[in-house]
N, C-alpha and C positions, 0 to 999 in steps of 0.2 A: 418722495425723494428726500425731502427731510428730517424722515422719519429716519432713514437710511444712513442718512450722513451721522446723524445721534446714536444708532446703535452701531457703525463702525469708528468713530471717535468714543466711547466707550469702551470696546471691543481692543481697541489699541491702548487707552489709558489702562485698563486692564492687564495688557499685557505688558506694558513696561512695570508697572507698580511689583508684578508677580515675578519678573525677571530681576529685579532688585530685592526683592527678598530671599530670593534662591539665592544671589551672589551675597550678601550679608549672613548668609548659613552657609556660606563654603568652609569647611575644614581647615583651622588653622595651618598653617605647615611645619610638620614635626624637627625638631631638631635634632642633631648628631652633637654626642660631648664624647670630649678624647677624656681617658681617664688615662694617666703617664704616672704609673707607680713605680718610687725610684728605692732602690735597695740596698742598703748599707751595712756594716761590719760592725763598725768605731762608729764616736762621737765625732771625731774628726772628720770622714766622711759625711754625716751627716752637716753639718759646720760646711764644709762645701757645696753639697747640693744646695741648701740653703742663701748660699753666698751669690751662688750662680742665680737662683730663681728670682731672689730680689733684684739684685743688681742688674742684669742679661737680659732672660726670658720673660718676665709678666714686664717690662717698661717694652719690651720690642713688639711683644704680642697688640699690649695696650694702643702702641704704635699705629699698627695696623692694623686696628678696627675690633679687636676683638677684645671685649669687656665682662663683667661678673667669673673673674677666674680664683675658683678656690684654690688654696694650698694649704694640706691639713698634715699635724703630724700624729702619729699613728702614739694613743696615749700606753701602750707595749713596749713603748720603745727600747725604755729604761731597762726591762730585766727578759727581753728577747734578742738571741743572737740576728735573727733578720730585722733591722728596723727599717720603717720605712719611711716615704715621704709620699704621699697622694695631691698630684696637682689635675683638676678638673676643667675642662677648658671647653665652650661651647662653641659650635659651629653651626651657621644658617644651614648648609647642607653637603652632604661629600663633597664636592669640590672645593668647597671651604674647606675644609678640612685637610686637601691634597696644597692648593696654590699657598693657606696660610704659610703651610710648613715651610714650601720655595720665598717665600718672603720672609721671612726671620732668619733660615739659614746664611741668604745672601745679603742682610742687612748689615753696614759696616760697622753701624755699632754692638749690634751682638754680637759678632765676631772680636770684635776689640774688649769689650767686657768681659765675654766669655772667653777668652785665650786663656787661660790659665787651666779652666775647667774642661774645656772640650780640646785641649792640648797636654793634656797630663802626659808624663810617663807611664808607659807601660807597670811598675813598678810602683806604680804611687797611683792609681785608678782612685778618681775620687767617687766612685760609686761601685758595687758590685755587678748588679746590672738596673737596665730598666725595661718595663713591658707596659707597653700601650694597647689601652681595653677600648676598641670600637664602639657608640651604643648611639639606639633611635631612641627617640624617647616617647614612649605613650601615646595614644587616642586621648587618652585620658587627662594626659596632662602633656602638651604637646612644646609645649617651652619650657624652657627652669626656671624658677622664682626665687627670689632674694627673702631668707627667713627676716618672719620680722621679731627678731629678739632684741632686747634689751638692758642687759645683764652683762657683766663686765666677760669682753673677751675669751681669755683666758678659763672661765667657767663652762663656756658652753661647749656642748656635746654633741657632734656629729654623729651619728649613728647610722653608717653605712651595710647594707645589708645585701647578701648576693646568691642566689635561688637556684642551685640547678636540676633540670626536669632529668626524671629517667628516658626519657625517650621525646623525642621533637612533638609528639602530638600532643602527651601529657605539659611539656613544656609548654605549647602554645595555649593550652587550657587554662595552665595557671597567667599567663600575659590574660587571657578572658577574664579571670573570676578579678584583674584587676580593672580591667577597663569595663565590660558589661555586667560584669557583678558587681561591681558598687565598692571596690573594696578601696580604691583612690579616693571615691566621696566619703567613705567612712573616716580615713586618715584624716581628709579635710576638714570634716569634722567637728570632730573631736580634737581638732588647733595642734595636728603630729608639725605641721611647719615644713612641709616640703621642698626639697632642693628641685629632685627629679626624680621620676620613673622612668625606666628603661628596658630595651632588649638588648643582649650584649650579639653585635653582629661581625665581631671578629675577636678572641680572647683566646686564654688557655683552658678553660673550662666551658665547655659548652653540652648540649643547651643552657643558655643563664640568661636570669632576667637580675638586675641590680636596682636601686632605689635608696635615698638619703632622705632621712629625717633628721628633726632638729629640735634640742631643746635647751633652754637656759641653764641647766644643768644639770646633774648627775640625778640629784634629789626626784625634778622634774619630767626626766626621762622614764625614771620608775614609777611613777603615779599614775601615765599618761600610758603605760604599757597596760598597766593593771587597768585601768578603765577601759579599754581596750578588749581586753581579754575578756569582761562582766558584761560589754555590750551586747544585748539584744541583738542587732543586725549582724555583728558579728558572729555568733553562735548561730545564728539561721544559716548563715552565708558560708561557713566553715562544717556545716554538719551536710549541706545537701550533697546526694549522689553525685552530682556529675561534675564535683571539685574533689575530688579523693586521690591521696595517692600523688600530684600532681609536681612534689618538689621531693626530692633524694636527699638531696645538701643544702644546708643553709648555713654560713658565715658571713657571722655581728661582728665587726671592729667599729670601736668608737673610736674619731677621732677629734682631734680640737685645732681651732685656727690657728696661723701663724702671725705675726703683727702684720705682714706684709700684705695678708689674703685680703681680696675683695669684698671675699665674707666676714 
């Protein structure tokens, strides 16, 4: 009988210890980031959206729970007629994503700050348009991270990057060769300084996967590619058969913080 009561007291401490280790290997839960690229003509415009995202939108958002939001300006800007402004904005999960928006629109201070901006004249638009990029982010990297750089502001280099697959299957191959191919641990690294890895699940170009790295600046971006390129894992991971083919289009814009941004 006592023998009995030891190997089911046992049998039980067993199974709690094993059910606690299952639940500390449960799957982080992935985040959704809105990307809200805003598009301008003039400097003047720009000078607006900017006016608005300080003042209005990142203190309302901040408001209401929602923190680490980048606003980058597009370093183009200067001698391209579309300039742009990229503001990144994270969410615990689509419904985040849907109730955020009904709380900032109906907040009375973003409406009183924003009047000017989200009440323009027809004739005087202080933007041309804007489109918001839906994205999950990674197995692999299933939250976004704060780069950790050091280096003044205004130097460093955003380096947003956006993938699109010919075909959904090929697209999902390359979302693979980043999460079980290794190729998020290779950026890790080798110190790329990631913002996030993503799938775009609602945009204008799809299938796309998107992804931000990060570096102190310009100089540092080009060292960090080039060691990259010479890696070992990377030429293993880039030459095998069943990653070929996997991306059609790929567009690099670098961009740099605003004083304002989180980042």
């Amino acid at each position: 009988m006592r023998k009995s009561v030891i190997i089911l007291t046992l049998l039980l401490f067993y199974n709690i210890m094993n059910a606690q280790t299952q639940g500390s290997k449960q799957t982080p839960v992935r985040q959704f980031y809105e990307l809200r690229v805003y598009h301008a003509a003039t400097d003047q415009q720009l000078a607006s959206i900017n006016q608005f995202l300080e003042s209005a939108l990142l203190p309302t958002l901040h408001k209401h729970g929602a923190d680490r939001i980048g606003v980058f300006k597009w370093t183009a800007n200067d001698t391209v007629a579309d300039k742009r402004i990229y503001v990144l904005i994270p969410h615990r999960n689509i419904e985040d994503f849907v109730s955020l928006k009904n709380e900032v629109e109906n907040d009375p201070r973003f409406t009183e700050k924003g009047k000017e901006f989200l009440g323009a004249a027809y004739d005087k638009a202080p933007y041309v348009r804007f489109e918001t990029i839906l994205l999950k982010a990674f197995e692999e990297m299933p939250t976004m991270a704060m780069p950790q750089l050091t280096g003044p502001k205004d130097q460093r280099i955003y380096e947003l990057r956006s993938y699109e697959g010919p075909t959904d299957l090929l697209f999902k191959n390359k979302v693979k060769m980043f999460n079980q191919g290794g190729e998020v641990r290779l950026f890790k690294r080798l110190g790329f300084n990631a913002v996030f890895y993503a799938e775009v699940l609602a945009g204008s170009r799809m299938p796309n996967l998107m992804y931000m790295t990060t570096f102190e600046n310009r100089a540092a971006r080009e060292e960090h590619w080039k060691t990259f390129g010479n890696d070992p894992t990377w030429k293993l991971l880039s030459g095998l058969p069943e990653y070929q083919h996997n991306v059609s289009k790929a567009d690099i814009l670098f961009l740099t913080p605003t004083d304002y941004s989180d980042f």
